[in-house]
Backbone as ProteinMPNN parsed JSONL, in Angstrom:
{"seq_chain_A": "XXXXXXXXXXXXXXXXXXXXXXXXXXXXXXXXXXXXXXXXXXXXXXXXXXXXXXXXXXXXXXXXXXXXXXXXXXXXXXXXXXXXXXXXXXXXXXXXXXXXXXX", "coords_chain_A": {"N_chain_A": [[-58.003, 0.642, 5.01], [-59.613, 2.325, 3.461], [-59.83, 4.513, 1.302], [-59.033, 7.616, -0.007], [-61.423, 9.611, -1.611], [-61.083, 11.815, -3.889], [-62.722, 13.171, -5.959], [-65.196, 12.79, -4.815], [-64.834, 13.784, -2.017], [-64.513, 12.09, 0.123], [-63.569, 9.366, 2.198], [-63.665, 6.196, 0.865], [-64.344, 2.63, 0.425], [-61.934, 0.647, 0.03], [-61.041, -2.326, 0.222], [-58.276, -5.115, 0.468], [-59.053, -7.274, 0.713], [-61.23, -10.541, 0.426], [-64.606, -10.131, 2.329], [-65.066, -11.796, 4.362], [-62.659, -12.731, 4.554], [-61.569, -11.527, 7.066], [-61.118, -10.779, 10.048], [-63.923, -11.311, 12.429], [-63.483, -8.573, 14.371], [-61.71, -7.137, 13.027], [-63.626, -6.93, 10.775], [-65.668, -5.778, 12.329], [-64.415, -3.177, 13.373], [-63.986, -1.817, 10.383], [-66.539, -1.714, 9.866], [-68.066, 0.187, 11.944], [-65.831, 2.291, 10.899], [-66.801, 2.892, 8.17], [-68.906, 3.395, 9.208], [-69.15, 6.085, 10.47], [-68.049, 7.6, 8.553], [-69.611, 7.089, 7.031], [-71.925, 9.137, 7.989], [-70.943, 11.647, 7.433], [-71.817, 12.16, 4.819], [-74.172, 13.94, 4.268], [-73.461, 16.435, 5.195], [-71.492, 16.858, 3.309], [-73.24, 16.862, 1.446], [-74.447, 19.047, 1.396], [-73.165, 20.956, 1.346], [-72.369, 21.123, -1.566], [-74.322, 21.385, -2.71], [-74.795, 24.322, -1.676], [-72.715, 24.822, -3.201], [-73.594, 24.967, -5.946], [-76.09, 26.426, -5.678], [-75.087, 28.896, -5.41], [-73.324, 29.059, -7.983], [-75.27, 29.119, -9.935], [-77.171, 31.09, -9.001], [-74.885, 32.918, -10.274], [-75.113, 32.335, -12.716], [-77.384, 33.243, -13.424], [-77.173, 35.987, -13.619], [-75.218, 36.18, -15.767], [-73.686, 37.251, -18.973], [-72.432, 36.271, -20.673], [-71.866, 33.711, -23.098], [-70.002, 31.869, -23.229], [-68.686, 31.816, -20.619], [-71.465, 31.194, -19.461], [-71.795, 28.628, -20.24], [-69.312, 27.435, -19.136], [-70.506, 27.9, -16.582], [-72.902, 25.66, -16.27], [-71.79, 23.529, -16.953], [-69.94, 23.152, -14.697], [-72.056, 23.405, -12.432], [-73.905, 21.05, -13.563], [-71.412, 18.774, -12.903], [-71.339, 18.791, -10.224], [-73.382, 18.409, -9.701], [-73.703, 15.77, -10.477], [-71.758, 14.196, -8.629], [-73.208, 14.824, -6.261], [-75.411, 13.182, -6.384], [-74.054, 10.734, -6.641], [-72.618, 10.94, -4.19], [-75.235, 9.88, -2.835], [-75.868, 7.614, -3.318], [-73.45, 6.163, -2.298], [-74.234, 7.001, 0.553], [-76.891, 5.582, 0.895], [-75.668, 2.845, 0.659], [-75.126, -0.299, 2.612], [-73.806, -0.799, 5.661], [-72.094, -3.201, 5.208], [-69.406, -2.669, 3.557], [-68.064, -4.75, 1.887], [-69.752, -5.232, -0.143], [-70.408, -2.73, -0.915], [-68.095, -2.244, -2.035], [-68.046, -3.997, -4.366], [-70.341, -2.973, -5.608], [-69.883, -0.41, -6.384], [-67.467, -0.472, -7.779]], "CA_chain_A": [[-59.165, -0.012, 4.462], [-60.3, 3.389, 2.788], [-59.049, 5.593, 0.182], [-59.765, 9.282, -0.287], [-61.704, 9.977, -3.025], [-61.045, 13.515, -3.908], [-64.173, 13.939, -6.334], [-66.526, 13.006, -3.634], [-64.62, 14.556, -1.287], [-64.876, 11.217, 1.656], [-62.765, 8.3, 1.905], [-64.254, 4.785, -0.121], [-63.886, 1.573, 1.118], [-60.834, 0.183, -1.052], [-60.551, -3.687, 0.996], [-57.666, -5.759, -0.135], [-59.762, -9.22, 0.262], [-62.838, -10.661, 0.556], [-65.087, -9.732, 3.53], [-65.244, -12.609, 4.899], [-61.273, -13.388, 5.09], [-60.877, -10.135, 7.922], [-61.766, -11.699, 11.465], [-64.997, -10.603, 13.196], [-63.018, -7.84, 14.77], [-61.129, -6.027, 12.222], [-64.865, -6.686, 10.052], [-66.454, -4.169, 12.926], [-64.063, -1.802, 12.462], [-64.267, -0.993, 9.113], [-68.152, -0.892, 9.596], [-67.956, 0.891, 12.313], [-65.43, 3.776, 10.314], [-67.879, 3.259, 7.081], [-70.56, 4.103, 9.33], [-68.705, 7.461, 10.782], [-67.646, 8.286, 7.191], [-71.407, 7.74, 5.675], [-72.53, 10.032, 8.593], [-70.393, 13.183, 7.134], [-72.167, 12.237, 3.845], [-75.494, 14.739, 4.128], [-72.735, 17.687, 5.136], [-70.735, 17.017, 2.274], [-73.675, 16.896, -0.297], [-75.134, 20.358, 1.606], [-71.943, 22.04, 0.849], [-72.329, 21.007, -2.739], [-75.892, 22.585, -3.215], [-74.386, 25.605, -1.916], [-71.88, 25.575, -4.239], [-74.829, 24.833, -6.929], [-76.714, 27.805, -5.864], [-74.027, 30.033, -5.703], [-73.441, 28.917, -9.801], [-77.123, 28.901, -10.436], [-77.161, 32.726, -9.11], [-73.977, 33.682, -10.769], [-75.714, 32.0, -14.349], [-78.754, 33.891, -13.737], [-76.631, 37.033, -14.069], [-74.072, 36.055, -16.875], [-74.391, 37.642, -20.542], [-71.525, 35.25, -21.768], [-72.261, 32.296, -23.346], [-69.249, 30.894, -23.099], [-68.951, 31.807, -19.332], [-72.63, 30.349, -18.603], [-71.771, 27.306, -20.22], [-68.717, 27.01, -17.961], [-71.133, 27.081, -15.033], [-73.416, 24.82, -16.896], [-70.781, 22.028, -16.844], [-69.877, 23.122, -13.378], [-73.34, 22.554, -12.041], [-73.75, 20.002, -13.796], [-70.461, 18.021, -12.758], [-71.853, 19.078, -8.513], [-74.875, 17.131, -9.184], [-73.205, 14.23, -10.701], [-71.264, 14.422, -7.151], [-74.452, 14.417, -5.293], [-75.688, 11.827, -7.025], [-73.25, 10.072, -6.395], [-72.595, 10.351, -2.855], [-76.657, 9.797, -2.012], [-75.909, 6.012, -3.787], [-72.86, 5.823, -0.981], [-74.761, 7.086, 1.736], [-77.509, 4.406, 1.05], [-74.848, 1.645, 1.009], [-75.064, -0.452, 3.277], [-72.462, -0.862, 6.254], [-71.036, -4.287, 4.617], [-68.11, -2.338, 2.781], [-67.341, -5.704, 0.596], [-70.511, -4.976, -1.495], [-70.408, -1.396, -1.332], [-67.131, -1.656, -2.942], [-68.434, -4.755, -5.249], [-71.707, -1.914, -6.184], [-69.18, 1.042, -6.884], [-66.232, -0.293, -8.608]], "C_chain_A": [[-60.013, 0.946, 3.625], [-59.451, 4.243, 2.433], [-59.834, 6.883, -0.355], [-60.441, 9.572, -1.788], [-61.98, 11.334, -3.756], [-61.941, 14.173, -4.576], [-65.229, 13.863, -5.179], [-66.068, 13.883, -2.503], [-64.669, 13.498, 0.205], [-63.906, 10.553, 0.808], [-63.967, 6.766, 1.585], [-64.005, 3.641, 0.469], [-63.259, 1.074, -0.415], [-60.297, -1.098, -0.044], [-59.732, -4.234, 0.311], [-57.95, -7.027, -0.101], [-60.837, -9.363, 0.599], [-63.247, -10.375, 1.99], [-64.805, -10.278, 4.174], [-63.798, -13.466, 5.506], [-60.894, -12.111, 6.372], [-61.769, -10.87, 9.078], [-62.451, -10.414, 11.741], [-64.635, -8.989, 13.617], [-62.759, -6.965, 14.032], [-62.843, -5.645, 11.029], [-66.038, -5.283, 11.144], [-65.964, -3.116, 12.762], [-64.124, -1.231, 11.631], [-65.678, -0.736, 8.913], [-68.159, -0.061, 10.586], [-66.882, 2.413, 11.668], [-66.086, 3.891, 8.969], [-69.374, 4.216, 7.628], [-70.346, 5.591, 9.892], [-68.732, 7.957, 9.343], [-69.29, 8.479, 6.427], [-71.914, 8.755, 6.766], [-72.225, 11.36, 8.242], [-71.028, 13.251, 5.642], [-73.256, 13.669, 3.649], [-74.639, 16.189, 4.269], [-71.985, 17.88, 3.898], [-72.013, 17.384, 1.545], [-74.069, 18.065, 0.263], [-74.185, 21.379, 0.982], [-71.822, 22.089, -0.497], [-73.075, 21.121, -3.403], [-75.759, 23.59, -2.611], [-73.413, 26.387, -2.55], [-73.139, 25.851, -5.915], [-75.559, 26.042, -6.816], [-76.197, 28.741, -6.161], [-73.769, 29.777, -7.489], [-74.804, 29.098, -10.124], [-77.222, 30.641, -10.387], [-76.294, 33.283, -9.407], [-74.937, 33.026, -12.569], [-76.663, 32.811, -14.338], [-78.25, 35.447, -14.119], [-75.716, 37.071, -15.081], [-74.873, 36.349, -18.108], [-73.399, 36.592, -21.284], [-71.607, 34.347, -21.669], [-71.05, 31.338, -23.119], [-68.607, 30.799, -21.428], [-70.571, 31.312, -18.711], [-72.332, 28.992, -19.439], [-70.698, 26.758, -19.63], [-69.128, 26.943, -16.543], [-72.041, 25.93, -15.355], [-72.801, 23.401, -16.432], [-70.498, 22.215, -15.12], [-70.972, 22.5, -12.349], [-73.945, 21.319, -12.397], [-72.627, 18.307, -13.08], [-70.66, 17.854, -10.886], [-72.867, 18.366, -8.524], [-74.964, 15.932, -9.325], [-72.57, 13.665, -9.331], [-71.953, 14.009, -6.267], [-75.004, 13.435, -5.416], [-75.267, 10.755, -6.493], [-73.196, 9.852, -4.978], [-73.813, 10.171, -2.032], [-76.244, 8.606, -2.264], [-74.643, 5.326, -2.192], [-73.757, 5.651, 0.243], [-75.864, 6.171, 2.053], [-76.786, 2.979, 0.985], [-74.992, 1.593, 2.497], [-73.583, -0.802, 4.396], [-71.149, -2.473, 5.909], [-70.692, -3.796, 3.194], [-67.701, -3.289, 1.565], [-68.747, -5.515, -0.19], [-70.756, -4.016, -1.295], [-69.246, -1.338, -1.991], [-67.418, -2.94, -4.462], [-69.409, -3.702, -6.122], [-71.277, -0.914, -6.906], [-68.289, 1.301, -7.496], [-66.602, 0.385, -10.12]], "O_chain_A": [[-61.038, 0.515, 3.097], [-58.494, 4.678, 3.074], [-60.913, 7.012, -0.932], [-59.844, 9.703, -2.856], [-63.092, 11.733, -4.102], [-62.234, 15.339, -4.309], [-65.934, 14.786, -4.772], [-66.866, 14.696, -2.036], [-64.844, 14.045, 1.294], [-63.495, 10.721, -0.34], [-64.988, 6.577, 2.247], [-63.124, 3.811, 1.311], [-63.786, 1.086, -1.528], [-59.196, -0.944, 0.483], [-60.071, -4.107, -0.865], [-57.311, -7.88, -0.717], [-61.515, -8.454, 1.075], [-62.369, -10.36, 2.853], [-64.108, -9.724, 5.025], [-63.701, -14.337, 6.371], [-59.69, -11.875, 6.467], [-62.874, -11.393, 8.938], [-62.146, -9.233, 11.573], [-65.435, -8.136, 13.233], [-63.386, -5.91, 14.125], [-63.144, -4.528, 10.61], [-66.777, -4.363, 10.794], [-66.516, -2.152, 12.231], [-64.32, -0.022, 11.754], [-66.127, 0.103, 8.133], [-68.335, 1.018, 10.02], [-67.243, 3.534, 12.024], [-65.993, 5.016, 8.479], [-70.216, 4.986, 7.164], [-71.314, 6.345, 9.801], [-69.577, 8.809, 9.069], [-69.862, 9.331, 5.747], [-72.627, 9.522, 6.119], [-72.987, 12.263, 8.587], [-70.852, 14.335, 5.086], [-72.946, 14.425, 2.729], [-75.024, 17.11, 3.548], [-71.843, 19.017, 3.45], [-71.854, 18.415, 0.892], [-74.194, 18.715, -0.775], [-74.448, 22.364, 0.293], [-71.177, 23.057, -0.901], [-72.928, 21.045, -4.622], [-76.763, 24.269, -2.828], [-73.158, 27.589, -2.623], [-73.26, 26.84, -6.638], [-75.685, 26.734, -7.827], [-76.595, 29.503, -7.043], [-74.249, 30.682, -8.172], [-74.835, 29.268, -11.343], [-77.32, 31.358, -11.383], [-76.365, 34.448, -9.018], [-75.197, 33.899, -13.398], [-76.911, 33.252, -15.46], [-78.946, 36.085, -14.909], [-75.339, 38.215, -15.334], [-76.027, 36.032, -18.394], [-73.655, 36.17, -22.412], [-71.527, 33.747, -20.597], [-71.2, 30.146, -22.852], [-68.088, 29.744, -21.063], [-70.711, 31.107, -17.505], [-72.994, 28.098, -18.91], [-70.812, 25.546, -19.446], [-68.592, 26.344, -15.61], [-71.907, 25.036, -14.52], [-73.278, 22.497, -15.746], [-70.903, 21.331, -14.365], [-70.862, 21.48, -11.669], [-74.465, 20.595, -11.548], [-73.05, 17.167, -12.888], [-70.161, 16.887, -10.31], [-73.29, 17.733, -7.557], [-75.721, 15.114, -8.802], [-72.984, 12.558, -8.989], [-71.661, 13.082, -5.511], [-75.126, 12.687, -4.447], [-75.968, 9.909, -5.939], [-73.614, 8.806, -4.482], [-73.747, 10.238, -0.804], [-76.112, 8.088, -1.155], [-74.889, 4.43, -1.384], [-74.01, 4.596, 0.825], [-76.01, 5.844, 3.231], [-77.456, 1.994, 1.296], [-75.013, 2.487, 3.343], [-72.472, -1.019, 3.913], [-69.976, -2.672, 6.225], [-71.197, -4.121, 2.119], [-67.171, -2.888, 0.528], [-68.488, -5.864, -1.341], [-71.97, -4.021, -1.5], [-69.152, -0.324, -2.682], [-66.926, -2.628, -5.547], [-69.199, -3.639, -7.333], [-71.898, -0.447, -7.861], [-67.929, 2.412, -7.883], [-65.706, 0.604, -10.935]]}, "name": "protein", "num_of_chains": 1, "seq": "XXXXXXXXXXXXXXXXXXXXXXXXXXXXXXXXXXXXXXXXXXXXXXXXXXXXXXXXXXXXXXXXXXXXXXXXXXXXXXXXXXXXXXXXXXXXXXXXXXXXXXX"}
């Protein structure tokens, strides 16, 4: 019911039918493992403002322009990330419109 999403770094809810066709049962499960999976969200995005700092204090020391604009994009592309997985982590635990919100 979830597919790894290797930029964010968590697994997505990827359902093959509408919410509402998965009996009561199998519908707790997948909120119940959405709601484990959004709980590892706040560790993931921490790890990805310490990769951000770590670039931030390697840019503050770089004389090459074309090496600080490869952290540039780097930092940049970590905050799009974060971004990103704060909009997950405020999804709510009904998976069929968190994956309706995120396609």
């Amino acid at each position: 019911m979830f597919q790894y999403d290797k930029r964010l770094g968590i697994p997505l809810p990827a359902l093959q039918h509408d919410w509402f066709s998965y009996s009561v049962n199998e519908r707790q499960q997948i909120t119940l493992e959405w709601e484990t999976i959004r709980g590892t969200i706040p560790d993931r995005i921490g790890e990805l403002e310490g990769q951000i700092n770590r670039k931030q204090a390697a840019l503050n020391e770089e004389e090459n322009f074309d090496q600080s604009c490869r952290l540039n994009t780097e930092i940049s592309e970590l905050a799009s990330i974060i971004n990103d997985l704060w909009l997950w982590f405020r999804t709510s635990p009904d998976v069929d419109e968190a994956k309706k919100t995120h396609a």
